[in-house]
OpenMM code with the backbone's topology and positions (N, CA, C; nanometers):
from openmm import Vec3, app, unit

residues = "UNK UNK UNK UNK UNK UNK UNK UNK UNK UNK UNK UNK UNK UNK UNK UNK UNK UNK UNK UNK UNK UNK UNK UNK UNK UNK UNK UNK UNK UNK UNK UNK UNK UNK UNK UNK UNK UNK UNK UNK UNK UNK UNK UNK UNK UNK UNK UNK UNK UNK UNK UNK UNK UNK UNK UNK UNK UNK UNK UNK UNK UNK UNK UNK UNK UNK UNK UNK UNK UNK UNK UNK UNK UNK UNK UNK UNK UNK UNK UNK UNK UNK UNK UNK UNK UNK UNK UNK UNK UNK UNK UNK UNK UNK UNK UNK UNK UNK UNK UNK UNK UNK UNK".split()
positions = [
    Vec3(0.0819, -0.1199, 0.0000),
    Vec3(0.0000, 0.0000, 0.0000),
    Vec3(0.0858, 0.1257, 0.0000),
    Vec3(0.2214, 0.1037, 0.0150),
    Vec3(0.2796, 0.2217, 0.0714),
    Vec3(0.3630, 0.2991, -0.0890),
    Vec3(0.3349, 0.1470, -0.1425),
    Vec3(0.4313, 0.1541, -0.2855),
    Vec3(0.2826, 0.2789, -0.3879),
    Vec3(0.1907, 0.2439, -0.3679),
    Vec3(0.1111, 0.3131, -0.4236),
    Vec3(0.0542, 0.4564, -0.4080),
    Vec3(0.1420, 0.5157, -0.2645),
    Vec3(0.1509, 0.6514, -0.2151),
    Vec3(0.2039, 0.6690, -0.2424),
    Vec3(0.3466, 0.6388, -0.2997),
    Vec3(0.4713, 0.7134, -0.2914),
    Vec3(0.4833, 0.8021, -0.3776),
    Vec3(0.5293, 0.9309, -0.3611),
    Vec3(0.5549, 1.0285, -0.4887),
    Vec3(0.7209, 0.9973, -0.5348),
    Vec3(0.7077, 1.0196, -0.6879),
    Vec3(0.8016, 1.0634, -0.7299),
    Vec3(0.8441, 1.1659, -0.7959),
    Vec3(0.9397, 1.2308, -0.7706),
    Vec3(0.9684, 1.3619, -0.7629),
    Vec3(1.0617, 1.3201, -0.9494),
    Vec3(0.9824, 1.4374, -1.0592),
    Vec3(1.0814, 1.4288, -1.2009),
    Vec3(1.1572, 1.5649, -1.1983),
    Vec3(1.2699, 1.5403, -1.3126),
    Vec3(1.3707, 1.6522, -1.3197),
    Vec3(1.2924, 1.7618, -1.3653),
    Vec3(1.2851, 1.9066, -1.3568),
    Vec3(1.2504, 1.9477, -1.4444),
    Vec3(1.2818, 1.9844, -1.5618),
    Vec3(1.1369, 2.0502, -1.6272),
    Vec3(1.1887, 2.0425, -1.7800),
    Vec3(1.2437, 2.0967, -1.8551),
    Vec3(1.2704, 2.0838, -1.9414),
    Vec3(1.4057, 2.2084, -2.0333),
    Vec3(1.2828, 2.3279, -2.0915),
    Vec3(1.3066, 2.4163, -2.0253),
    Vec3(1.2342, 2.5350, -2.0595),
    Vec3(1.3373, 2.6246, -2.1970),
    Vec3(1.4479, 2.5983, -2.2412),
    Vec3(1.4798, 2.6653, -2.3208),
    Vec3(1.4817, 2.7588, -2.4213),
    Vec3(1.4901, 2.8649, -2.4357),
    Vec3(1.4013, 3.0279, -2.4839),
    Vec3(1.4822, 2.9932, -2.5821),
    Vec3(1.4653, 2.9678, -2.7460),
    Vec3(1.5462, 3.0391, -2.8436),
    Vec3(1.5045, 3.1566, -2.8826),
    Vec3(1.6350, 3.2429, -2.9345),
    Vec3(1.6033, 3.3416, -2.9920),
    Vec3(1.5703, 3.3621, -3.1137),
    Vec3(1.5163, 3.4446, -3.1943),
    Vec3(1.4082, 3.4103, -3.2999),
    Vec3(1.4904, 3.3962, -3.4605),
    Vec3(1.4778, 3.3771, -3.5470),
    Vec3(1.5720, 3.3278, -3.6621),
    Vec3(1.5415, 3.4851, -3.7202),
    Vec3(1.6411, 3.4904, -3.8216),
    Vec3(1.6451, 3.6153, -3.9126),
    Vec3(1.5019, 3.6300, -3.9559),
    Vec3(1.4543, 3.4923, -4.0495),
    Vec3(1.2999, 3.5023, -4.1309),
    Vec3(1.2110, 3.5238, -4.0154),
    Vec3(1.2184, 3.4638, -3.9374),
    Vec3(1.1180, 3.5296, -3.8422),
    Vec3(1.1081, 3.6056, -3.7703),
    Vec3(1.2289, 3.6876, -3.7616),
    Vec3(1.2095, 3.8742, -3.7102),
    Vec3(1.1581, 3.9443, -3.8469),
    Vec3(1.2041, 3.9126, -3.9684),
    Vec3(1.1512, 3.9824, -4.1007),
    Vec3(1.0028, 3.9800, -4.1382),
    Vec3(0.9392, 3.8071, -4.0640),
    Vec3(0.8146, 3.7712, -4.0541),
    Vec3(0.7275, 3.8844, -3.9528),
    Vec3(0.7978, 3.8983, -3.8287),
    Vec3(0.7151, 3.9416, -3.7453),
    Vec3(0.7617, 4.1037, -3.7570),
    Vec3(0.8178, 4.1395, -3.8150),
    Vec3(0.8434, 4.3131, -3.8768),
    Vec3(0.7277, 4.3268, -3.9947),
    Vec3(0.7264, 4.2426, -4.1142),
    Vec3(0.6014, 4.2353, -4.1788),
    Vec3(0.4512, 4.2769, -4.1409),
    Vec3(0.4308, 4.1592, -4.0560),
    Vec3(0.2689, 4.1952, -3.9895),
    Vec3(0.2894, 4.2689, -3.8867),
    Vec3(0.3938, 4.3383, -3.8400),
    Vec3(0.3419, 4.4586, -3.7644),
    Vec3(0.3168, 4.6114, -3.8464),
    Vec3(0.4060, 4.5745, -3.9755),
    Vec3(0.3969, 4.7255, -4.0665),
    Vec3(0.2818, 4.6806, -4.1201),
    Vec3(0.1833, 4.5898, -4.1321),
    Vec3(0.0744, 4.5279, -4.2514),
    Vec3(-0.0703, 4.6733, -4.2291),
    Vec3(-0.0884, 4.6851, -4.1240),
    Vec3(-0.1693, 4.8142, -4.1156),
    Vec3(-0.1101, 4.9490, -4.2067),
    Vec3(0.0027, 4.9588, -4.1887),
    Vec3(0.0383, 5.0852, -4.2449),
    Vec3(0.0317, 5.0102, -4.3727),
    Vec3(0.0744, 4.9141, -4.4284),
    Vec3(0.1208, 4.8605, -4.5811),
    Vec3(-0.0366, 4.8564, -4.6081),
    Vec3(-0.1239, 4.7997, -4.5797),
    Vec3(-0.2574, 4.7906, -4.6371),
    Vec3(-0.3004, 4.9391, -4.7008),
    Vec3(-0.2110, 5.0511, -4.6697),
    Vec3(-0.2777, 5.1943, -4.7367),
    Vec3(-0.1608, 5.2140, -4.8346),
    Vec3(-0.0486, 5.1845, -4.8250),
    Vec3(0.1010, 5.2290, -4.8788),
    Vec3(0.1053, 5.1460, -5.0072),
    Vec3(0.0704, 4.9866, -4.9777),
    Vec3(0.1349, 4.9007, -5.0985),
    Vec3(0.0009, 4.8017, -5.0965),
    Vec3(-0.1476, 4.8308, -5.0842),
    Vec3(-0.2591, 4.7375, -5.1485),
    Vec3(-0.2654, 4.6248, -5.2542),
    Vec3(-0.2484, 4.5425, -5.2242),
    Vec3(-0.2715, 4.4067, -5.3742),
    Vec3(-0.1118, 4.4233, -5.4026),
    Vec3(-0.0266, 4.4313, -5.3444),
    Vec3(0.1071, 4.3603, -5.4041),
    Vec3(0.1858, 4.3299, -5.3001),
    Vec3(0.2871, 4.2572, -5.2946),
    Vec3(0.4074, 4.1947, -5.2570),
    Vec3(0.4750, 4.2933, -5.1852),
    Vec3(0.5774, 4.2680, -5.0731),
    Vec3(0.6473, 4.3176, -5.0264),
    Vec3(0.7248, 4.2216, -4.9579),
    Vec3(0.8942, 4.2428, -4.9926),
    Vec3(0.9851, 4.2170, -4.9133),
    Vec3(1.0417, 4.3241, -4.8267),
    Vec3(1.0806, 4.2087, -4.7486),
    Vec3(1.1060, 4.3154, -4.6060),
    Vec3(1.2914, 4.2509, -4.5467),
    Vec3(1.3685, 4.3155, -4.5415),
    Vec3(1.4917, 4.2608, -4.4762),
    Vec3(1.4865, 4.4126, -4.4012),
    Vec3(1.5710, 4.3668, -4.2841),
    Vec3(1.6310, 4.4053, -4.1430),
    Vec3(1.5150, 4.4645, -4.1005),
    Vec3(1.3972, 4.4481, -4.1262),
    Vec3(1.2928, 4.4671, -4.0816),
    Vec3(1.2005, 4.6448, -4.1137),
    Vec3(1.2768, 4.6260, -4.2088),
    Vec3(1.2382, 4.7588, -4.3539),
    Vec3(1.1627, 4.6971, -4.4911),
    Vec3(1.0839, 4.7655, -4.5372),
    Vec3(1.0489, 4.7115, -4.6629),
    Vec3(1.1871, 4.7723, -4.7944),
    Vec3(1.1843, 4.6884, -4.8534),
    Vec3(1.3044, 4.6870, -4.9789),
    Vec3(1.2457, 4.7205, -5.0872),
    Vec3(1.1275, 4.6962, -5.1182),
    Vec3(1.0529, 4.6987, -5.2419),
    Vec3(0.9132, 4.6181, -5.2501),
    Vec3(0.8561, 4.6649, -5.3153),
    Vec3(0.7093, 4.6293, -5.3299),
    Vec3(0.7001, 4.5770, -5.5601),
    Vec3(0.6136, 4.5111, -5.5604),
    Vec3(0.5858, 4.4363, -5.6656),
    Vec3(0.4490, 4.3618, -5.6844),
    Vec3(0.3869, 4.3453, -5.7772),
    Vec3(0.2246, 4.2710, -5.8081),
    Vec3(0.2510, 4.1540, -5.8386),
    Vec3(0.4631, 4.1196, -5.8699),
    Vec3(0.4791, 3.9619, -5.9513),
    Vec3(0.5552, 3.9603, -5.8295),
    Vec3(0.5563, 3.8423, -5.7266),
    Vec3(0.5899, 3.8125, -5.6337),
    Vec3(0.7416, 3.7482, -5.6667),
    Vec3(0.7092, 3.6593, -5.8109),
    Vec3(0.8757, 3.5943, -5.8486),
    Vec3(0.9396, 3.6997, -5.8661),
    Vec3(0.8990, 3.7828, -5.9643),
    Vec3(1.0189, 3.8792, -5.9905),
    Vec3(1.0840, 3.9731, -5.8641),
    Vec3(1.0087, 4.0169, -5.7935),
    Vec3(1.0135, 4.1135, -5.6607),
    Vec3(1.1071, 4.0061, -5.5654),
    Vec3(1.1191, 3.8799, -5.5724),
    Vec3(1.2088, 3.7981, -5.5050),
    Vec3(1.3271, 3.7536, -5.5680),
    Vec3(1.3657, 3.7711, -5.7226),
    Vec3(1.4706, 3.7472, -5.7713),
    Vec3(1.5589, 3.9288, -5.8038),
    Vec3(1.4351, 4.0025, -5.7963),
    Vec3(1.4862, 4.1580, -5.7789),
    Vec3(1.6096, 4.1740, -5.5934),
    Vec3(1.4890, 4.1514, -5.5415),
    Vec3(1.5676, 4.1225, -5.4658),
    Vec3(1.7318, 4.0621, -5.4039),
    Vec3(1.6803, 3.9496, -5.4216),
    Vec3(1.7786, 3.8487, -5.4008),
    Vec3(1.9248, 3.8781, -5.4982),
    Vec3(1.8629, 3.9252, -5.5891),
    Vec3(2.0004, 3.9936, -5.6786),
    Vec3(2.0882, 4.1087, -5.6120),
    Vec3(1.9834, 4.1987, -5.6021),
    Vec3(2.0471, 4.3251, -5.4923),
    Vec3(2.1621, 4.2806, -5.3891),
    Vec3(2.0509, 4.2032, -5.3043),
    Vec3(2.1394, 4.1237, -5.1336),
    Vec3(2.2360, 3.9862, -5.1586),
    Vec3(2.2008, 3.9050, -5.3020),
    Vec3(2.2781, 3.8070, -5.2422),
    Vec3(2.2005, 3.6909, -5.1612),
    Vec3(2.2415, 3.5681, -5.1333),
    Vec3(2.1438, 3.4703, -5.0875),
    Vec3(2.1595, 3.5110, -4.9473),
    Vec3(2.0527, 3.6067, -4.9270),
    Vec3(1.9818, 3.6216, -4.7283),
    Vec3(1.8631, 3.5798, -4.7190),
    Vec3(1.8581, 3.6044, -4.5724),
    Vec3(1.7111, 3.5836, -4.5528),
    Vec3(1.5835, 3.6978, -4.5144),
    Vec3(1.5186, 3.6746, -4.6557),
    Vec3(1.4091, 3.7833, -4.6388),
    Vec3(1.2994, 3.7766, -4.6359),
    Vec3(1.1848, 3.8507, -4.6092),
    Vec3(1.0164, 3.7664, -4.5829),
    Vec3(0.9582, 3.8731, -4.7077),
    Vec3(0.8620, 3.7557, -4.8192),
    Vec3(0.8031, 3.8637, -4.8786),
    Vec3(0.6459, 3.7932, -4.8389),
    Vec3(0.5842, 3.9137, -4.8452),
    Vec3(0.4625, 3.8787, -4.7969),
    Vec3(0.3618, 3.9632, -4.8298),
    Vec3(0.2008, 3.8926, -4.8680),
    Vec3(0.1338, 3.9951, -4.9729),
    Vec3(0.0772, 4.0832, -4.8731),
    Vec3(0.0039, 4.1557, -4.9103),
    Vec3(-0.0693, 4.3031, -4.8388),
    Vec3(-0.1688, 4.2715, -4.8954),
    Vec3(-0.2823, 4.2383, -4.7960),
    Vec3(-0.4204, 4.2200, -4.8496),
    Vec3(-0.5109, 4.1971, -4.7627),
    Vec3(-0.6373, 4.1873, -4.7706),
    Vec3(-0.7724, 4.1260, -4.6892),
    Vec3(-0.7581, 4.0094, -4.6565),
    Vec3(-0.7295, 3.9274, -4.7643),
    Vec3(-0.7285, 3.7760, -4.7674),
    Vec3(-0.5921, 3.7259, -4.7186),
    Vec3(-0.6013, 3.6046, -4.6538),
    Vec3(-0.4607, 3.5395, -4.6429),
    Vec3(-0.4514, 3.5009, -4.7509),
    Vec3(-0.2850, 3.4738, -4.7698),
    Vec3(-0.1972, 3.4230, -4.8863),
    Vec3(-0.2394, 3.2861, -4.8814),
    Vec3(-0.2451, 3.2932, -5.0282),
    Vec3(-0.2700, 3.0720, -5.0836),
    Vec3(-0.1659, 3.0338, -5.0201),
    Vec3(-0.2432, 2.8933, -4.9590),
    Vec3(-0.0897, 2.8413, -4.9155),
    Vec3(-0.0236, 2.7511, -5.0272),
    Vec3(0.1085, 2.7522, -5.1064),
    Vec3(0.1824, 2.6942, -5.1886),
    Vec3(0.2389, 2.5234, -5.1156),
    Vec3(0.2252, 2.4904, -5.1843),
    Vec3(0.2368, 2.3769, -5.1843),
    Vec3(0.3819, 2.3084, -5.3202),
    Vec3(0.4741, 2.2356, -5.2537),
    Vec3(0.5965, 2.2576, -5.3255),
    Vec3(0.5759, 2.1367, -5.4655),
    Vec3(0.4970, 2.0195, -5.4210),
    Vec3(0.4681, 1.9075, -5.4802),
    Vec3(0.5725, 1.7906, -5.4180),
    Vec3(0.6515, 1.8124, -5.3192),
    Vec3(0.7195, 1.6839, -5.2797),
    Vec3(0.6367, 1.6026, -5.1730),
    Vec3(0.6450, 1.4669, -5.1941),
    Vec3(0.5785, 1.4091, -5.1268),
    Vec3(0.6596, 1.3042, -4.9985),
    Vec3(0.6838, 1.3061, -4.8903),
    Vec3(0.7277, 1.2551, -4.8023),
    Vec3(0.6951, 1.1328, -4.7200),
    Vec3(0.7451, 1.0279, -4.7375),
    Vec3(0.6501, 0.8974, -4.7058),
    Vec3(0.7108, 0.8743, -4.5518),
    Vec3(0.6232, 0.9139, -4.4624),
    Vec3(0.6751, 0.9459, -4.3525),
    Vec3(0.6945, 0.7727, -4.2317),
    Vec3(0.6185, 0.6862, -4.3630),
    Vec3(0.6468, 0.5424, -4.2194),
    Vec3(0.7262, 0.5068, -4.3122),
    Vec3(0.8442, 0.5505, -4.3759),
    Vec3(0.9585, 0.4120, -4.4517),
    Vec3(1.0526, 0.4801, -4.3056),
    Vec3(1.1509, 0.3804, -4.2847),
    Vec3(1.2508, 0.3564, -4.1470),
    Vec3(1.3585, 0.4962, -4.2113),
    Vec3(1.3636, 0.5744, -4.0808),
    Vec3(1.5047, 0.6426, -4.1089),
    Vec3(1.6196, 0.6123, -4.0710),
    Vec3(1.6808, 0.6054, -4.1733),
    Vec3(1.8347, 0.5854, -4.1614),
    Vec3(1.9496, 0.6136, -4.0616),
    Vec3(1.9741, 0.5383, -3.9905),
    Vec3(2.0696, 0.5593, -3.8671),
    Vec3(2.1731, 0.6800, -3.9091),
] * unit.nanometer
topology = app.Topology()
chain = topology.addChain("A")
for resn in residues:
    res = topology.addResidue(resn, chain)
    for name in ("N", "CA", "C"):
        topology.addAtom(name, app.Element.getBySymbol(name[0]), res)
């Protein structure tokens, strides 16, 4: 009976804070300018690095190879300005997630 009182005391848990990645300070600089951008840049594209907009565009490829030419391979968030959320893209790879992974 005594085995079925007993507490056991666990380690605690790894609370570990990371700090946030480049794309996702550029992400979260985005939707905080998206109020002001909804009057500034309506129905088009915007990339955003160091948490500035770089340029605005209606062709999202080109506005990302405009880009990317300028900077060089970084990391930048482009993201549309609109009512609606963005389609979500879909890449076409397909991942067969029960074959065994490789030691």
């Amino acid at each position: 009976m005594n085995d079925q009182l007993a507490t056991k005391t666990l380690p605690a848990p790894d609370v570990t804070v990371r700090a946030p990645t480049k794309w996702e300070t550029e992400s979260q600089a985005f939707h905080q300018m998206l109020p002001h951008l909804m009057i500034s840049a309506p129905g088009k594209y915007v990339a955003v690095h160091d948490q500035k907009v770089l340029d605005s565009d209606i062709d999202e490829m080109a506005l990302i190879m405009r880009v990317l030419s300028k900077l060089g391979n970084v990391d930048i968030h482009v993201g549309f300005v609109g009512e609606l959320p963005e389609p979500t893209m879909r890449s076409g790879v397909i991942r067969d997630l029960t074959a065994p992974v490789a030691p």
